[in-house]
C-alpha angles and dihedrals in degrees: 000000000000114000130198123218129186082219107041109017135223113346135159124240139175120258094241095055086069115111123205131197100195091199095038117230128282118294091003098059094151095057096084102153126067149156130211109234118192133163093263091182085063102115091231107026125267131289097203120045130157144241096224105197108228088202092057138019104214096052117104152144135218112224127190132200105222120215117209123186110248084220092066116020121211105237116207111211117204098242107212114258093006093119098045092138102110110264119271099261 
């Protein structure tokens, strides 16, 4: 499938590396269809990557890789009613 970004252009991607959020997410519950884009040329991957949106090009979201030290673990607490959105079927 050959995609278009605001950010990066035209490129082409496989079909099974789309990813599809049947509800949508929150507040951009129309955008269903996207793709993770990432420098793949970086030595050691990359740290930031996106969440290009396929229904629209100028849709998309920053995503970090986090580093924690071994030594002191980053615990995530559930808050409640965070993840209120109703559950992927």
């Amino acid at each position: 499938m050959r995609i278009k970004s605001r950010l990066f252009g035209e490129a082409e991607i496989d079909d099974d590396k789309i990813i599809e959020f049947t509800q949508g997410m929150m507040g951009f519950e129309e955008y269903k269809k996207y793709a993770i884009i990432f420098d793949s040329e970086k030595e050691n991957g990359s740290s930031i990557m996106w969440l290009q949106s396929l229904d629209d090009a100028d849709i998309a979201f920053s995503w970090a890789k986090v580093k924690t030290s071994s030594s002191s673990p980053t615990k995530l607490r559930r808050m409640k009613g965070w993840m209120s959105y109703p559950p992927l079927e």
